[in-house]
PAPA-623297 format. One record per residue (C-alpha): residue in one letter; x, y, z; residue number from 1. Coordinates in steps of 0.05 Angstrom, whole numbers, plus 5000, padded with zeros to 4 digits. Layout:
N
PT   residuo      u      v      w   num
PT         A      X      Y      Z   NUM
...
//
This chain:
80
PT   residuo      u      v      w   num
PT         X   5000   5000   5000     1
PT         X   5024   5071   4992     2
PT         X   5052   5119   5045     3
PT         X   5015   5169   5067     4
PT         X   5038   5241   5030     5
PT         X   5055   5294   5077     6
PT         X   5050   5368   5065     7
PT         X   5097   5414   5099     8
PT         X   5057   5467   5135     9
PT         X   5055   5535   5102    10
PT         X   5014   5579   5144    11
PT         X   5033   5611   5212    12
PT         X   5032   5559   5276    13
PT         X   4989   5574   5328    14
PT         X   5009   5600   5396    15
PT         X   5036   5545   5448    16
PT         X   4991   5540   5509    17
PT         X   5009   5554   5573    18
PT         X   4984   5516   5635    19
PT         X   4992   5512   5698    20
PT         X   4988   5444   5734    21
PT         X   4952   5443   5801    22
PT         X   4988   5414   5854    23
PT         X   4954   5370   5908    24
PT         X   4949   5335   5963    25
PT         X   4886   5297   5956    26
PT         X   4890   5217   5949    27
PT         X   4876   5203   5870    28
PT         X   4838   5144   5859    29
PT         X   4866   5117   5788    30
PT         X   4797   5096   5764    31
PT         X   4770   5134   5715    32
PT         X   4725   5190   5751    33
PT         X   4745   5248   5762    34
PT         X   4702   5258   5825    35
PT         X   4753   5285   5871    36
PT         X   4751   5360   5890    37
PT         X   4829   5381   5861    38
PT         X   4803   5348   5789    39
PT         X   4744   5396   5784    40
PT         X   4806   5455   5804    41
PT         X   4840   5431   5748    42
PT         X   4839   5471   5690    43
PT         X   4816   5441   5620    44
PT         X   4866   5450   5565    45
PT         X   4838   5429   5500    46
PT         X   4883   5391   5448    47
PT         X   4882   5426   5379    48
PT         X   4903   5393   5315    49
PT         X   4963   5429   5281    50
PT         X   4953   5398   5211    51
PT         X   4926   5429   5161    52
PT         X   4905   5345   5116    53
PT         X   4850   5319   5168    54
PT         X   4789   5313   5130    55
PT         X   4723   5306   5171    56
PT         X   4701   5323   5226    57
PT         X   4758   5336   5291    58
PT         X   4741   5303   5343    59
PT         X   4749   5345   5410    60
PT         X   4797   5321   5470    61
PT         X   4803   5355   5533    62
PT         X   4862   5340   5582    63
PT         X   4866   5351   5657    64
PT         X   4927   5355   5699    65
PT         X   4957   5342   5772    66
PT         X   5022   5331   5800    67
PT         X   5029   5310   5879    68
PT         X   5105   5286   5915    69
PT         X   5101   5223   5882    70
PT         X   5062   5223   5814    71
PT         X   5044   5265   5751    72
PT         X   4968   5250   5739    73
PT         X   4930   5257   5667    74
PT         X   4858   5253   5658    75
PT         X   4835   5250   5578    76
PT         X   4766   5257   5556    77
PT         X   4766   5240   5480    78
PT         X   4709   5251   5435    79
PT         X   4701   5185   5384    80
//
């Protein structure tokens, strides 16, 4: 089958986000709700797509991010 042909980007990049990630000292329970208080103080950053090929629809995801002493935590909520 044939590679995919990719076009180099001509037009101007858009800005980088900035974020800041929430530090905390609530217990996260790794399973897949986001019911503790320091995820709802989490700010949503959502994911763009910097090419310019995709055809269809884009399909939205917004991430969520923690940090604590021991462990970076990342929530994804993908649209399908």
């Amino acid at each position: 089958s044939a590679m995919p042909q990719w076009k180099e980007r001509t037009g101007p990049l858009a800005p980088i986000p900035e974020s800041t990630v929430p530090f905390t000292r609530e217990r996260i329970q790794i399973d897949g709700e986001l019911n503790e208080a320091a995820w709802k103080a989490s700010p949503v950053l959502e994911l763009s797509f910097p090419w310019d090929t995709q055809t269809g629809a884009k399909q939205k995801t917004r991430v969520r991010l923690l940090w604590d002493d021991a462990n970076l935590y990342i929530a994804y909520e993908c649209e399908d």
